[in-house]
C-alpha positions as CSV (number, residue, x, y, z in Angstrom):
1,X,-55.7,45.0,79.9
2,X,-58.3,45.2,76.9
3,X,-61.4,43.4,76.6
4,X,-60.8,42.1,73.0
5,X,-58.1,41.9,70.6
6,X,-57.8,40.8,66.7
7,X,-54.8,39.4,64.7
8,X,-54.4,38.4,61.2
9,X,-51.4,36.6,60.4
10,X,-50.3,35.1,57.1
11,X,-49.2,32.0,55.5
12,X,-46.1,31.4,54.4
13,X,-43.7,29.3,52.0
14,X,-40.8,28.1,53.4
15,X,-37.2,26.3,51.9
16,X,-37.9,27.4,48.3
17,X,-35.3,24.6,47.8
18,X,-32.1,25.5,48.6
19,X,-33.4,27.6,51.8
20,X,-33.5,25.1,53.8
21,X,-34.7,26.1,57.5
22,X,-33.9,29.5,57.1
23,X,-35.7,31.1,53.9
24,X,-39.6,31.9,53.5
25,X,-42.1,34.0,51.8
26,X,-45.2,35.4,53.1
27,X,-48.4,34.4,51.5
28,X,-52.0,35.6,50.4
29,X,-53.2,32.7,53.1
30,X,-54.5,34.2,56.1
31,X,-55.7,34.0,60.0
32,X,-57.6,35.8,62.1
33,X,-57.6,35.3,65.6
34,X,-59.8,37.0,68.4
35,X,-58.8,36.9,72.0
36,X,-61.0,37.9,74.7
37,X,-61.5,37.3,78.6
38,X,-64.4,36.3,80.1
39,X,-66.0,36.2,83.8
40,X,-66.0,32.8,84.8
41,X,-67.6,33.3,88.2
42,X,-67.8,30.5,90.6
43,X,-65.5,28.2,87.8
44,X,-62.1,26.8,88.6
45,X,-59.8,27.9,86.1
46,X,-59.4,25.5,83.6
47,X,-58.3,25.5,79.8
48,X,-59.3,28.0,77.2
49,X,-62.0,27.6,75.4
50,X,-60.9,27.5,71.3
51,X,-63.7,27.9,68.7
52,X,-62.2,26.7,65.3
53,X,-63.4,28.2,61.9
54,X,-62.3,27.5,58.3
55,X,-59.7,25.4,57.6
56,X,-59.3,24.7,61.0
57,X,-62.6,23.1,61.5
58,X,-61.9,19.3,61.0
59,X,-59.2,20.1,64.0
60,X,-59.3,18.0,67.3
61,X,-56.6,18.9,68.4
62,X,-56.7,19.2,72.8
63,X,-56.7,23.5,73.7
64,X,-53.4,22.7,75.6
65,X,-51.8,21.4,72.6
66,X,-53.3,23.9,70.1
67,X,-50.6,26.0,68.6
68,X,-52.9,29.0,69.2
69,X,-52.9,28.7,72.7
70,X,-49.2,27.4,73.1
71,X,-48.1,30.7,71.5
72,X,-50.5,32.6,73.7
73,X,-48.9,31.0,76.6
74,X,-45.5,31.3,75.4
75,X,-45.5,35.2,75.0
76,X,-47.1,34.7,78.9
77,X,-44.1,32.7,80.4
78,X,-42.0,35.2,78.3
79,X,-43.5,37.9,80.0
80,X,-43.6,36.6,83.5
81,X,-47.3,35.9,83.4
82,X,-49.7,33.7,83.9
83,X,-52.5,32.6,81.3
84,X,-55.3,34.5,82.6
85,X,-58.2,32.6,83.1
86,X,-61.9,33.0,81.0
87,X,-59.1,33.0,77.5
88,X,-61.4,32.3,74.6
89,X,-59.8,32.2,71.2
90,X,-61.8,32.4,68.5
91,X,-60.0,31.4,65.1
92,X,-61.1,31.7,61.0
93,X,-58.3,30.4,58.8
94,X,-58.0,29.8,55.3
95,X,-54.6,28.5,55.6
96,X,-54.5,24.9,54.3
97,X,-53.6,22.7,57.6
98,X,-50.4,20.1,57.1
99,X,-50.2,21.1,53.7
100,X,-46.6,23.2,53.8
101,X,-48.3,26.5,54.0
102,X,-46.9,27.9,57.1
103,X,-50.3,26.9,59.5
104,X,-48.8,26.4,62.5
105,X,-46.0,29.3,62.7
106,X,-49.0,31.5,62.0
107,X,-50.8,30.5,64.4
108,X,-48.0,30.7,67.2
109,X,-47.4,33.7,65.6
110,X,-51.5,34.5,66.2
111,X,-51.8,33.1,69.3
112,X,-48.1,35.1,70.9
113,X,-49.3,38.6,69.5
114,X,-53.0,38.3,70.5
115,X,-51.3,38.1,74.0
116,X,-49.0,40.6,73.6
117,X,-52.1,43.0,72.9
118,X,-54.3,41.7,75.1
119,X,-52.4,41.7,78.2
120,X,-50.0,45.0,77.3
121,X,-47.0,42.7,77.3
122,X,-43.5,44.2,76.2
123,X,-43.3,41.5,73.3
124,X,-41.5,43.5,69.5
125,X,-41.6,41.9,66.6
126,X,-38.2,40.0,66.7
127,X,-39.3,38.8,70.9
128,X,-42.7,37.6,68.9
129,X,-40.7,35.8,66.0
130,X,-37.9,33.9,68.7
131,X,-41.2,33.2,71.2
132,X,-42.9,31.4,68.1
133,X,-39.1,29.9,66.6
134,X,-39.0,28.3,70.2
135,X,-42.3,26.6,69.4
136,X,-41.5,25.5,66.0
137,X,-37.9,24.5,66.0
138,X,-36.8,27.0,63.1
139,X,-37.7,30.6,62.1
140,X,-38.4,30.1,58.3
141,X,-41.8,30.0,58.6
142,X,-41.9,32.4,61.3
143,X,-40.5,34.7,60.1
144,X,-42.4,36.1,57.2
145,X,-45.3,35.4,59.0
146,X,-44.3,38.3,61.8
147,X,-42.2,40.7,59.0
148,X,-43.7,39.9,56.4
149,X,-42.1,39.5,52.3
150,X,-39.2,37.1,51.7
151,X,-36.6,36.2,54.8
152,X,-33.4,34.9,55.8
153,X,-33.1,33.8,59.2
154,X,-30.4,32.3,60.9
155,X,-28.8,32.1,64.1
156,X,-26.1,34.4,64.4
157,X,-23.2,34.9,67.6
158,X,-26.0,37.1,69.5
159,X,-28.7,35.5,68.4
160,X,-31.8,34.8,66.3
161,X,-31.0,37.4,63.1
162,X,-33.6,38.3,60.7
163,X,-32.5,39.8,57.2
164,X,-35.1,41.0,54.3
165,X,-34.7,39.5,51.0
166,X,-35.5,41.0,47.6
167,X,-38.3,39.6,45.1
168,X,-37.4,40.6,41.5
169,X,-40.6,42.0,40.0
170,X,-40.4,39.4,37.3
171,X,-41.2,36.5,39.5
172,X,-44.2,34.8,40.8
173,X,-44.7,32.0,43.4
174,X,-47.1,29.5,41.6
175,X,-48.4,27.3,44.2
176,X,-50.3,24.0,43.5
177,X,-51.9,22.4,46.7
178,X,-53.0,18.6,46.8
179,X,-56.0,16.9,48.7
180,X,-53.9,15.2,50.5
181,X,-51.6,15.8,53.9
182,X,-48.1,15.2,55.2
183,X,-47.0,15.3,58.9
184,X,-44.0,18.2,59.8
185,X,-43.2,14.9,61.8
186,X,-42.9,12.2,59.5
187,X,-41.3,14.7,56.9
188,X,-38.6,15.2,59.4
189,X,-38.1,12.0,60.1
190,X,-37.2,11.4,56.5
191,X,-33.6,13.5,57.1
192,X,-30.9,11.9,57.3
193,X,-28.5,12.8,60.8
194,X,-25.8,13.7,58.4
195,X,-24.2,14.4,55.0
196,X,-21.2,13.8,53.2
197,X,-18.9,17.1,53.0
198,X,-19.3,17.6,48.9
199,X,-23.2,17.5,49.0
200,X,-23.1,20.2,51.9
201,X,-20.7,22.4,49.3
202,X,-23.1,21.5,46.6
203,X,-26.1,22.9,49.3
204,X,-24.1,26.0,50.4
205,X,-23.8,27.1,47.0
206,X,-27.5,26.3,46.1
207,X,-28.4,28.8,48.9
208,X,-26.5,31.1,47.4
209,X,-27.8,30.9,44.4
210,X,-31.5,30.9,45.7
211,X,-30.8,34.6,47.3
212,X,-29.0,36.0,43.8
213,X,-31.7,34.5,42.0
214,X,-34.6,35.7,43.8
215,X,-33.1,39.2,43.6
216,X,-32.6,39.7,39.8
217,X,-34.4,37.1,38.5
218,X,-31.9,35.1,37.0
219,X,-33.5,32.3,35.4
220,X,-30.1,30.1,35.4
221,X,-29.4,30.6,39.3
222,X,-33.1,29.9,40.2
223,X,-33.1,26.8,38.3
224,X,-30.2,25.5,40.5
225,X,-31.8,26.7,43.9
226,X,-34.9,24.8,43.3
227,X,-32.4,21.7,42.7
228,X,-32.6,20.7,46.2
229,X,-29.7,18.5,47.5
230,X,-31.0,19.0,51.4
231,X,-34.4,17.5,51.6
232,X,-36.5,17.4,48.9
233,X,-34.2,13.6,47.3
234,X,-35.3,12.5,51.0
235,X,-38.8,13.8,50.9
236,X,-40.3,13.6,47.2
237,X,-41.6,10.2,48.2
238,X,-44.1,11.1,50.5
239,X,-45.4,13.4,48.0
240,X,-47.3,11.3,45.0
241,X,-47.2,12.7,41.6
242,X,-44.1,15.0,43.1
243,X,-42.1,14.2,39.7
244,X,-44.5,14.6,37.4
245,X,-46.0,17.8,39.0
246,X,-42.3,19.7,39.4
247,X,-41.5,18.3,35.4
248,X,-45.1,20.0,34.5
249,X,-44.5,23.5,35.8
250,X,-41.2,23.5,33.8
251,X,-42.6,22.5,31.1
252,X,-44.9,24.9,31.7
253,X,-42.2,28.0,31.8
254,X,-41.4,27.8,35.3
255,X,-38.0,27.8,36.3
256,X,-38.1,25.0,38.5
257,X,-40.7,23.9,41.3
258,X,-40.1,22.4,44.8
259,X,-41.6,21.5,47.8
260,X,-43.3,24.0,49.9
261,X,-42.2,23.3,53.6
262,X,-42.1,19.7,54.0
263,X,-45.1,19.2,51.5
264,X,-47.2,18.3,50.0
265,X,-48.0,21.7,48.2
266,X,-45.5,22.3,45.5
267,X,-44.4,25.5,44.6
268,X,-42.9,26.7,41.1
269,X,-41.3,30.2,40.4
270,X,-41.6,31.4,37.2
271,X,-41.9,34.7,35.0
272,X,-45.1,36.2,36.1
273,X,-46.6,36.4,33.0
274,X,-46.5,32.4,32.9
275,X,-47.8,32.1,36.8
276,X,-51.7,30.8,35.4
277,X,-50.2,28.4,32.7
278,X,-47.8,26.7,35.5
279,X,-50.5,26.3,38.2
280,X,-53.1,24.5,35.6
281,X,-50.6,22.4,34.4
282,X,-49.2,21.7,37.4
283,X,-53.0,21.0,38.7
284,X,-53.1,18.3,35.5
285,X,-50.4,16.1,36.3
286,X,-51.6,15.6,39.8
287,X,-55.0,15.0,38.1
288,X,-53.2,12.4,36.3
289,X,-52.4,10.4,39.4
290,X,-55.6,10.7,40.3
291,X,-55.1,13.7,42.9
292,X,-56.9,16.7,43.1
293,X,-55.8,19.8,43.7
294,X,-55.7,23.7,43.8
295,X,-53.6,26.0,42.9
296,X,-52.9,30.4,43.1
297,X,-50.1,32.3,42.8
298,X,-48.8,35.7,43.9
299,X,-46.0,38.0,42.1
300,X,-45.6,39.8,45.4
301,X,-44.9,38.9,48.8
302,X,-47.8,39.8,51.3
303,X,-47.0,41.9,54.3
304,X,-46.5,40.7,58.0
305,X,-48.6,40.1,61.1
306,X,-51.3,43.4,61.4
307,X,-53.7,43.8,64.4
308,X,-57.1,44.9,63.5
């Protein structure tokens, strides 16, 4: 067992449209997470003590309920272990909280391989992405956060299964992140319990199109990816300024824009070369409504989960 362990995991975009639950992309959007033990002598064991830096400041969210922690203890049950006592985590994130960035999955992500290393737990890469899925509900943010680059996951006859997808050099993710939050909860809560046969053709196809698209570029089938039929008609209003923003990055040369996660960020994929001109014009029409926001982009995935 070591005295101290680091992890730095990243963000990640997730659904890209037609992707729905099972597509993300790694982001330049990371955390770090220490995890060390100390002697609590003459102290009941109690919860771990979580100090909260960044983004995740303004959190007050209970150490039991901490995604950190949960994926900490997760790997633990996994393992056959018990959470030793003395856990402190000590977090610095500059992942956007609530925002569709991929915060909590990285942090389960964190929290699962921080106890992996600590406690010399047989946890690999694909235990550490189904310990974290099992947390989340789905692997699309999970995913990319373990592996890294873009990902399919899905759940195959033995299994979770985890596939690489290729970026074509062209492309950049344009990302354009409001002041403003919505909850994984009450985005979910939007779905509808089912759909009519025709609009899950329409969505098959989308996917497909989302895959061959992201692979060579191909302006035409990217356009009708990021035409969501899923969840983004049954989402868009909880995001303010979502028309205007998507109609600005198109305008602006990307190919089409979408929600990231379940919002409020929006992404846009375009050529590279057009990545600054969509993020500021994006970043204008939510200034219109009167939101502010940010914006950065990346014309290459970032790599997975690394321990320092």
């Amino acid at each position: 067992m070591r005295a101290s362990v680091t992890v730095r995991v990243p963000g990640s975009t997730a659904n890209l449209g037609a992707g729905f639950d099972c597509v993300g992309v790694a982001v330049q959007r990371w955390i770090r997470l220490t995890a060390r033990l100390e002697a609590r002598s003459g102290r009941a064991a109690g919860p771990p003590a979580i100090e909260r830096g960044g983004t995740l400041r303004a959190l007050a969210t209970p150490a039991e309920a901490d995604y950190l922690y949960r994926g900490f203890a997760a790997a633990c049950r996994r393992a056959g272990r018990d959470v030793p006592s003395g856990l402190v985590l000590t977090a610095e994130s500059e992942i956007p909280v609530a925002r569709g960035l991929g915060s909590s999955a990285a942090a389960a992500v964190a929290g699962a391989a921080a106890a992996a290393a600590l406690l010399d737990l047989s946890l690999d890469a694909a235990g550490l992405v189904e310990v974290a899925s099992e947390l989340e509900g789905h692997p699309d943010n999970v995913a990319p956060a373990v592996f890294g680059g873009a990902t399919l996951a899905l759940e195959g006859p033995d299994g979770l299964v985890v596939a690489s997808l290729a970026v074509h050099a062209s492309l950049a993710l344009v990302f354009a992140v409001p002041d403003f939050t919505v909850e994984t909860k009450r985005a979910r809560a939007a779905l509808p319990t089912t759909l009519p046969h025709q609009q899950a053709v329409r969505a098959a196809a989308k996917s497909a199109a989302l895959v061959q698209g992201l692979a060579h570029g191909d302006a035409r089938l990217l356009a009708a990816a990021l035409d969501d039929v899923l969840h983004v008609p049954y989402r868009r209003s909880l995001v303010r300024g979502y028309d205007d923003v998507t109609g600005a990055a198109r305008q602006a040369g990307a190919y089409g824009a979408t929600l990231s996660g379940s919002g409020p960020t929006v992404v846009a994929l375009a050529p590279a070369a057009r990545a600054a001109a969509v993020g500021d014009a994006m970043v204008r029409a939510w200034r219109s409504s009167s939101v502010a926001a940010e914006t950065f982009y990346a014309d290459r995935p970032v790599g997975g989960y690394e321990m320092d």
